[in-house]
N, C-alpha and C positions, 0 to 999 in steps of 0.2 A: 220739395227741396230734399236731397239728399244729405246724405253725414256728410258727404268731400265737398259739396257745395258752399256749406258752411264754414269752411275751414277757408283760411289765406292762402291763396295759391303759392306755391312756394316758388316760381319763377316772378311773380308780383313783388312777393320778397325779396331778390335779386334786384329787381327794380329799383325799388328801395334804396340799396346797396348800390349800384353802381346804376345807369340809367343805361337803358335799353341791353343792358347786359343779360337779364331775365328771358325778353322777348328773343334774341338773339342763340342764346343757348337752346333756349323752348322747340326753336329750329331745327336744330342741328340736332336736338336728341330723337324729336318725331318724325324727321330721316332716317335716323340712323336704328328707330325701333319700329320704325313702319306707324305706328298708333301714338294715340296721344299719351304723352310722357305720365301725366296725371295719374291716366289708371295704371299704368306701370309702378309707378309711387305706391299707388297703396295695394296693389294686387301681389306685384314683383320687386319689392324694394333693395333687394342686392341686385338684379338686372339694372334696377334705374343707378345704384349705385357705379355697378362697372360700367356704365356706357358713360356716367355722367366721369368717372376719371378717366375714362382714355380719352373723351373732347378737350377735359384742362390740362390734360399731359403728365397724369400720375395721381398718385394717391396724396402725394406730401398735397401740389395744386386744389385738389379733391378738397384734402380737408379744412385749409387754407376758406374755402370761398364757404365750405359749410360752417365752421365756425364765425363767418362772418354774417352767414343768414341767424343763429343761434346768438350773436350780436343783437340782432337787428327784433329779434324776439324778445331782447330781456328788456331793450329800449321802450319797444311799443309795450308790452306787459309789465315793464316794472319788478323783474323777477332779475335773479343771480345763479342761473342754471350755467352750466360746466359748459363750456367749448364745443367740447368733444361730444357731446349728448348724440346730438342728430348725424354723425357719424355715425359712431357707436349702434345707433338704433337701425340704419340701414345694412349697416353690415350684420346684423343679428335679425334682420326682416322683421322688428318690434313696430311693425302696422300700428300699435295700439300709443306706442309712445310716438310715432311721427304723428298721427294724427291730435293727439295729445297737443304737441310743441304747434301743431299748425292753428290749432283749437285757441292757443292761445294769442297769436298772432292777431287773430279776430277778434279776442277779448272775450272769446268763451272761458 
């Protein structure tokens, strides 16, 4: 098993969050980047960043559905991390804090 395997899919997340909204996205972004969005996440995380705000229609939409996965993390872990974290960490390509915030999704 790998390190991302371990981690909560962050379109699972989504799931979560709004139903079939995740799987739905998951689509249109592995269109729209040729490969699976996944390794983009943790390879290219401002790539996945800009592709993922021109499908919701901006940065405000952007952060809007991110703070809502970052929701949906503090729920299932029990923690009181900032909104804005997993923004924040893709547009600074913080590989280490996304997979951090996904680690905890899973209860690593």
């Amino acid at each position: 098993m790998t390190e991302e395997q371990g981690l909560l899919d962050f379109f699972d997340l989504l799931e979560r969050v709004s139903p079939t909204f995740g799987s739905v996205l998951k689509f249109h972004m592995q269109r729209r980047l040729g490969v699976d969005p996944i390794k983009v996440l943790f390879e290219k995380p401002r790539l996945f960043l800009e592709v993922l705000c021109e499908l919701l229609g901006g940065e405000e939409e952007c952060n809007f559905v991110l703070r809502a996965v970052v929701e949906e993390i503090n729920a299932i872990a029990k923690l009181r991390l900032p909104p804005g974290i997993l923004f924040s960490a893709l547009k600074k390509g913080d590989v280490k804090t996304i997979k951090w915030l996904l680690g905890k999704a899973r209860g690593r």
